[in-house]
C-alpha positions as CSV (number, residue, x, y, z in Angstrom):
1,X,21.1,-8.4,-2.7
2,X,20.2,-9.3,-6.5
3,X,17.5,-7.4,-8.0
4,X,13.5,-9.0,-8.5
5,X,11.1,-8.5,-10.2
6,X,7.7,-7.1,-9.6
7,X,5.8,-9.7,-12.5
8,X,1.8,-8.2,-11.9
9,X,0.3,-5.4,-9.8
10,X,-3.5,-5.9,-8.6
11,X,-5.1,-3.4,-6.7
12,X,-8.7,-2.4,-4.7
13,X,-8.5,1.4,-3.8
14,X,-10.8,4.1,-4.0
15,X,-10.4,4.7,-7.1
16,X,-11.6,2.4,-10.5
17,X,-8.2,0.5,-10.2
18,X,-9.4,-3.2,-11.4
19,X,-10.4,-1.0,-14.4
20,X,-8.5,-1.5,-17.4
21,X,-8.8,2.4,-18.2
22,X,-8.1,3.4,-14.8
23,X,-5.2,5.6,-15.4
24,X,-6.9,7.8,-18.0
25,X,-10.0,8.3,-15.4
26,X,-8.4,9.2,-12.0
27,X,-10.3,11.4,-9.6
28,X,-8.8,13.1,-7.1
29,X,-11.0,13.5,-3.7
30,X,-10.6,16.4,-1.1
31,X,-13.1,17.3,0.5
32,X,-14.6,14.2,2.1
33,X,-13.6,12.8,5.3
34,X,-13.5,8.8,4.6
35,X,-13.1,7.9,1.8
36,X,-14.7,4.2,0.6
37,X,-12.7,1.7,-1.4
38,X,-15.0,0.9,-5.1
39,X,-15.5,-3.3,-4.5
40,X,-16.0,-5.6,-7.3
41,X,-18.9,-7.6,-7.5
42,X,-17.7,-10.5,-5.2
43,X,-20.1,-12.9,-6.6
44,X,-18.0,-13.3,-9.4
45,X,-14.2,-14.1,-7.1
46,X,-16.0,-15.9,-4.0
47,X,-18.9,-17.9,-3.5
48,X,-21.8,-16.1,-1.8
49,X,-21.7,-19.0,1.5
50,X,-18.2,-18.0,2.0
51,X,-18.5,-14.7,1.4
52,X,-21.0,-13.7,3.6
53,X,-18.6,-14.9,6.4
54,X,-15.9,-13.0,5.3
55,X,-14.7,-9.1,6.3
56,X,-14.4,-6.5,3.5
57,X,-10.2,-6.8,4.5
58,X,-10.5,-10.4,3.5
59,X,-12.5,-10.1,0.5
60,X,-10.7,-7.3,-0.8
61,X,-7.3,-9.2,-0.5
62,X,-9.0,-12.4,-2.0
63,X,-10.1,-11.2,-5.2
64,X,-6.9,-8.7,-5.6
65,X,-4.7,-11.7,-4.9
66,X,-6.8,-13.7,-7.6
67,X,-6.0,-10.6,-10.5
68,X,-2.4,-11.0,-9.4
69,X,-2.0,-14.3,-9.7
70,X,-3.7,-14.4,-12.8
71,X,-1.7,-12.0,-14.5
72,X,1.5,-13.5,-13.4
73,X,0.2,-17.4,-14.9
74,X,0.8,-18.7,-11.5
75,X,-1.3,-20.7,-9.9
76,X,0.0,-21.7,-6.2
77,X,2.9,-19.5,-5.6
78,X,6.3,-20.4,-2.9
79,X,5.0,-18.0,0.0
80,X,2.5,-15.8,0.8
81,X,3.2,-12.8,2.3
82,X,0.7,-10.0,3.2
83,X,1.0,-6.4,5.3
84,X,-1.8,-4.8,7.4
85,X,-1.9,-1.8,9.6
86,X,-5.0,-2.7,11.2
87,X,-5.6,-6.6,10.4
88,X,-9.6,-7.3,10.2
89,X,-11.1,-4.3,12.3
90,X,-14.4,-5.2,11.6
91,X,-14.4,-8.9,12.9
92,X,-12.4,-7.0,16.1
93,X,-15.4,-4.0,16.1
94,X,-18.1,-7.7,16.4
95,X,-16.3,-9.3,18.9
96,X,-15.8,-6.7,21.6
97,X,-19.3,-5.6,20.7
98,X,-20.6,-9.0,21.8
99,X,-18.1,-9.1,24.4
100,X,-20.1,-5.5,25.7
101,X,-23.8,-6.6,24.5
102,X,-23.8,-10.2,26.5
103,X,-22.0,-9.4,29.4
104,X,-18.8,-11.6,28.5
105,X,-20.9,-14.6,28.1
106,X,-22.3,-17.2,25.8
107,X,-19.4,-15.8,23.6
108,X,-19.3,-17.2,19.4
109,X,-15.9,-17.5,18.7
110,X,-16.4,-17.1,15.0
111,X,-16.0,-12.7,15.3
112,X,-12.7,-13.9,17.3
113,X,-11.2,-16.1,15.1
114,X,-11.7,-14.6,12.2
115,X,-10.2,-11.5,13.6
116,X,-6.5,-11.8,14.0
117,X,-4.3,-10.2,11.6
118,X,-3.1,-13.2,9.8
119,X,-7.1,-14.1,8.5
120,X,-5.6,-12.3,5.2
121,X,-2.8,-14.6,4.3
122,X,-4.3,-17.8,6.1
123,X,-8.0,-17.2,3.7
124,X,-6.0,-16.5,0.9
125,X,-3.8,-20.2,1.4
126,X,-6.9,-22.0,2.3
127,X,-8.5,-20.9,-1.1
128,X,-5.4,-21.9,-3.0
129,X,-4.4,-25.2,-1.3
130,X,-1.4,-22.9,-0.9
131,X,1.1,-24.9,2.1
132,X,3.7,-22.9,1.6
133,X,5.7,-20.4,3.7
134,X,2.8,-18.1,5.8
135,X,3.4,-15.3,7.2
136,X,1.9,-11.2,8.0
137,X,3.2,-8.3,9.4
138,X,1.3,-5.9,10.8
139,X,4.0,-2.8,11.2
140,X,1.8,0.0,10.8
141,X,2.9,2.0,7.3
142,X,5.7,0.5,6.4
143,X,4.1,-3.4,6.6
144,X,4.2,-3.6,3.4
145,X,7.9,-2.4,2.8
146,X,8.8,-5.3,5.3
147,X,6.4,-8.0,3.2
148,X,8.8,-6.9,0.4
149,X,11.9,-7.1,2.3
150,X,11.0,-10.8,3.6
151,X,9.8,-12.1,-0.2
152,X,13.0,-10.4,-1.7
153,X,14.9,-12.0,0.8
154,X,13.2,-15.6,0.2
155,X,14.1,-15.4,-3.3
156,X,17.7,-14.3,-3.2
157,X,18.4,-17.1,-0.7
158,X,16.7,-19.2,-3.5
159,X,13.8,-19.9,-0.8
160,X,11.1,-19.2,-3.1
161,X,11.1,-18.7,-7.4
162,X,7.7,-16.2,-7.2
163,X,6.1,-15.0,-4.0
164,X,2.5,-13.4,-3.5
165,X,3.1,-10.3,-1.3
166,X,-0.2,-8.2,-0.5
167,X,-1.1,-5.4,1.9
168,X,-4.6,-4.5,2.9
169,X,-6.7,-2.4,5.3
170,X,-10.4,-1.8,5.7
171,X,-12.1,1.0,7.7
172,X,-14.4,0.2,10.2
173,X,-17.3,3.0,12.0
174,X,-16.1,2.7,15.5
175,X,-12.4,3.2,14.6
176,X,-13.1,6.2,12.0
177,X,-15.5,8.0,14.9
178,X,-12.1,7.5,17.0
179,X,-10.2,9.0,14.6
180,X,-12.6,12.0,14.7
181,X,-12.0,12.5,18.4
182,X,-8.6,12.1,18.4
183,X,-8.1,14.7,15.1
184,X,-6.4,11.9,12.6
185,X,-8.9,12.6,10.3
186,X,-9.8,16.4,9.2
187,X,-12.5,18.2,10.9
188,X,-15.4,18.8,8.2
189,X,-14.1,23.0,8.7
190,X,-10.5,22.5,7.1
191,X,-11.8,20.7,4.5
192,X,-11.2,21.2,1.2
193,X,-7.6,19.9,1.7
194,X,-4.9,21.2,-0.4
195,X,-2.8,18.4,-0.1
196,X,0.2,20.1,-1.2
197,X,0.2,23.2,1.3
198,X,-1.7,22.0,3.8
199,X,-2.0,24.6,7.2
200,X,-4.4,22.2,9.1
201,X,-3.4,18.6,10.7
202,X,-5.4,15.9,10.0
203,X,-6.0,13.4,6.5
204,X,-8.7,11.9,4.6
205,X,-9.1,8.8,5.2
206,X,-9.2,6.2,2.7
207,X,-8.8,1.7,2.4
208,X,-7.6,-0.8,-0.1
209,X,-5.5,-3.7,-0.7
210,X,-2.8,-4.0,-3.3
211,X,-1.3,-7.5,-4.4
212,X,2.0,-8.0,-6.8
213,X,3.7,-11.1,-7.4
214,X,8.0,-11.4,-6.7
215,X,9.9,-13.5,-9.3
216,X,13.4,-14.3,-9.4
217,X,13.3,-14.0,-13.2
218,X,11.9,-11.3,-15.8
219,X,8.9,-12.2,-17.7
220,X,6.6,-10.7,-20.6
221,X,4.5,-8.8,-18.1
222,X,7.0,-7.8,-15.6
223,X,6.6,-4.4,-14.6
224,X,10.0,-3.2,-12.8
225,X,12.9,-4.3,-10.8
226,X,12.3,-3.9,-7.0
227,X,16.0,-2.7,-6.3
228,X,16.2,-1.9,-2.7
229,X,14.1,-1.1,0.7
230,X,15.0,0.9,3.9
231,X,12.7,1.4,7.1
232,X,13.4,3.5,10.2
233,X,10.8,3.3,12.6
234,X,11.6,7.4,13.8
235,X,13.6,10.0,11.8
236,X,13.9,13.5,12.9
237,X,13.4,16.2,10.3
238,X,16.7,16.8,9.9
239,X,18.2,13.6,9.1
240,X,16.1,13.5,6.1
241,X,18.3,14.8,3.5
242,X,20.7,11.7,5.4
243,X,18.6,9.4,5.4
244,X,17.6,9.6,1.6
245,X,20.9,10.3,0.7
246,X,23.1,7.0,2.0
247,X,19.9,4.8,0.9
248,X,20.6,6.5,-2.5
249,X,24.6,6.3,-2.5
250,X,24.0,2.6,-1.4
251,X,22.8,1.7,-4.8
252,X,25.0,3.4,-6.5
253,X,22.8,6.5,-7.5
254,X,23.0,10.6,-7.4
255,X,19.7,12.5,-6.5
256,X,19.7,13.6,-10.4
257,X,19.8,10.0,-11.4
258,X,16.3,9.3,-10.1
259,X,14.0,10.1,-12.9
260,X,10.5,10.0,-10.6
261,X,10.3,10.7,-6.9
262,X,6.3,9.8,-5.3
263,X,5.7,11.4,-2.0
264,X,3.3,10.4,0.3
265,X,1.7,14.2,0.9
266,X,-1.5,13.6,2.9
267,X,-2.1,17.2,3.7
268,X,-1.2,16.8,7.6
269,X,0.8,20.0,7.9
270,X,2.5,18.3,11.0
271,X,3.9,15.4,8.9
272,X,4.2,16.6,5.8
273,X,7.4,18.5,6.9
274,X,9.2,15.6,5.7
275,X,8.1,15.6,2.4
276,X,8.8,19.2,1.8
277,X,12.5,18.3,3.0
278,X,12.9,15.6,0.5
279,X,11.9,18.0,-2.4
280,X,14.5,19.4,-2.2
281,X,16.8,17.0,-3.0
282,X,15.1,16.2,-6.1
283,X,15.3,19.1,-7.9
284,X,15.6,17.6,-11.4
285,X,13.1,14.8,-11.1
286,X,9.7,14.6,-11.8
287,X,8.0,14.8,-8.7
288,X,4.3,13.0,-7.9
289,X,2.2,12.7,-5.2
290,X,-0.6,9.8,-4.4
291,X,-2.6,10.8,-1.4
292,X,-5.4,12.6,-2.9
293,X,-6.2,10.1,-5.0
294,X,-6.1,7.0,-2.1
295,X,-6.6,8.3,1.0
296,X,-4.2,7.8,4.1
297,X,-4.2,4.7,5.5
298,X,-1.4,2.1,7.5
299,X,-1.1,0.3,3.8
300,X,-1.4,3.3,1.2
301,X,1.8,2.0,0.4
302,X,0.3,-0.6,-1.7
303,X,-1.6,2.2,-3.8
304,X,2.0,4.1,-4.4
305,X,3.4,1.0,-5.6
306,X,1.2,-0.1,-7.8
307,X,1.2,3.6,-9.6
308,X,4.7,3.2,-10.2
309,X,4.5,-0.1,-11.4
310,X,2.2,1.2,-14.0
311,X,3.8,4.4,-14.8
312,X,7.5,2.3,-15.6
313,X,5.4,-0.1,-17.3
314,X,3.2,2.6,-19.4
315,X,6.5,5.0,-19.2
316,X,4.3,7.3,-18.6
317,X,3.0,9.8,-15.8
318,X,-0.8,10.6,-15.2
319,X,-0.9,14.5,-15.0
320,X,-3.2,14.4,-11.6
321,X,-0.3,13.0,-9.7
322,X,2.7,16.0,-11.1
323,X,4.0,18.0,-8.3
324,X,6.5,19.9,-10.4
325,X,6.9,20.7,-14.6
326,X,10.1,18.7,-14.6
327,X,9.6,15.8,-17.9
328,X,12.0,12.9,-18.5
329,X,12.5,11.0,-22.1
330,X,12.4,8.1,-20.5
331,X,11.2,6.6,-16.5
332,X,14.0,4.4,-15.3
333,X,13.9,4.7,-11.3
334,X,11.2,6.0,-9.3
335,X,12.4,6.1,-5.0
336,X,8.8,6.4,-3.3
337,X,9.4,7.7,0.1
338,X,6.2,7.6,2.5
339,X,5.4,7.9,6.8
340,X,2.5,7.6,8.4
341,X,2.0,10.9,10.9
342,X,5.9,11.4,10.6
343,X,6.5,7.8,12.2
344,X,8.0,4.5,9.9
345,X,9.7,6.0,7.3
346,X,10.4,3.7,3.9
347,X,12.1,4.1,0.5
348,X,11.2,1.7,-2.0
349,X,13.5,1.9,-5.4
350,X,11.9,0.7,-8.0
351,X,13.7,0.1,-12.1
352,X,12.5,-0.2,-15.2
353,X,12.2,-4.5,-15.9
């Protein structure tokens, strides 16, 4: 597969990312259970009407796809392709609450429609007039990586010149109380985390949506090369070292030729296992980690990417996020390797443009 390139980077997290300083002001969070994404002021992106009908999911992706588009000068791209863990939760939360409240009767439909997965991508067409190719896929934490694999595969088979791929997840009360019960998020005792060297199971948990635009060709703001993707769906700990390995060898690289490694440590002792594996591969490269500055969520992904995007872009590394002491002259590749709860493992390889 020939290599594309990643042309902008938008993205809504929980930290000041639409912020042209963001990098210089990062703050890391551990010690709070949810964490809440920092929203523009949607005034500006949507028009209050429609807005007030829309889901933070929806809203969040609609003004993150705008920036992207924007900064890549396009205006309608070839496809649209978005990733979401958990679709729009909070339209799902409405719906089976009215479903409960009015004894299945005198149902609206709006909470129903409006709560599939593909609201995302379909809003984001119908704001754009956008009849191209459609499509979303919900895959838990690697939907993103397979949103990448389809638009990189649309363009090498000369489907599609530049594609809009997005991934997005909101949090919503009755999900995050769930969540509580069943110990994915950290009981308020084992908190501070130390995300690094956790003992206790459990992650913060955090939202966003991230937004990039494919092209076949290299332009003035490009930020890298999106080289390669691979996605197993269950990996026992030992067949890390394998698994990183052949992905590597496949594209023609040694462990010491990968200049920046980002982890996905979320301070889940259980999970993080995997991590610690991979570490040891890499014992030249400049290692980072994300987590404590996103939360864990199906599409943290998004927030990864976009890092690295900036960090090839910038060429360099924001100290908050330095596992090790290791320092490069100069930030070619960066691999980002990330699970959810040990399950859906991806590598994403990105290159300097």
């Amino acid at each position: 597969m020939s290599v594309v390139y990643i042309n902008s980077a938008a993205c809504i997290s929980v930290q000041d990312t639409l912020n042209e300083n963001f990098f210089q002001n990062l703050q890391p969070e551990n010690s709070t259970q949810v964490l809440k994404a920092i929203e523009p002021n949607y005034k500006e992106f949507i028009p209050p009407a429609a807005s007030r009908r829309m889901s933070k999911t929806v809203k969040m992706s609609s003004v993150a796809s705008q920036y992207a588009l924007k900064e890549a000068g396009i205006e309608n791209p070839d496809a649209i392709i978005v990733g979401t863990g958990m679709g729009c939760s909070q339209d799902s939360e409405k719906f089976l609450k009215n479903v409960i409240d009015n004894n299945e009767e005198f149902l609206t439909p709006t909470f129903f429609i409006q709560s599939t997965h593909n609201t995302v991508a379909g809003q984001i067409a119908l704001g754009l007039q956008c009849h191209a190719y459609n499509f979303t896929y919900v895959n838990t934490s690697s939907s993103l990586e397979f949103s990448f694999l389809d638009a990189k595969l649309q363009i090498n088979d000369g489907e599609a010149e530049n594609v809009l791929v997005g991934s997005t997840d909101e949090q919503t009360d009755r999900t995050m109380e769930l969540y509580k019960l069943n110990k994915t998020i950290k009981k308020e005792e084992n908190l501070p985390v130390d995300y690094l060297n956790s003992v206790t199971d459990g992650v913060i948990w955090g939202e966003g949506a991230s937004f990039f635009v494919l092209g076949k060709d290299k332009t003035e703001n490009s930020y890298a090369q999106l080289k390669d993707i691979k996605i197993n769906s269950t990996l026992d700990l030992a067949e890390t070292r394998q698994f990183i390995e052949e992905f590597l060898a496949k594209n023609n690289l040694s462990n010491n030729d990968v200049d920046a490694v980002i982890l996905g440590f979320s301070g889940d002792s259980k999970s993080d296992v995997y991590y610690k594996k991979a570490m040891d591969l890499f014992q030249d490269s400049m290692l980072l980690y994300y987590k404590h500055l996103s939360g864990e969520f199906n599409t943290t992904s998004g927030f990864s990417t976009f890092m690295a995007c900036h960090i090839l872009k910038k060429q360099e590394i924001p100290e908050v996020m330095m596992v090790n002491s290791a320092k490069k002259s100069a930030i070619k590749s960066i691999l980002l390797y990330n699970h959810l709860g040990g399950k859906d493992h991806s590598l994403v390889l990105l290159g300097e443009a």
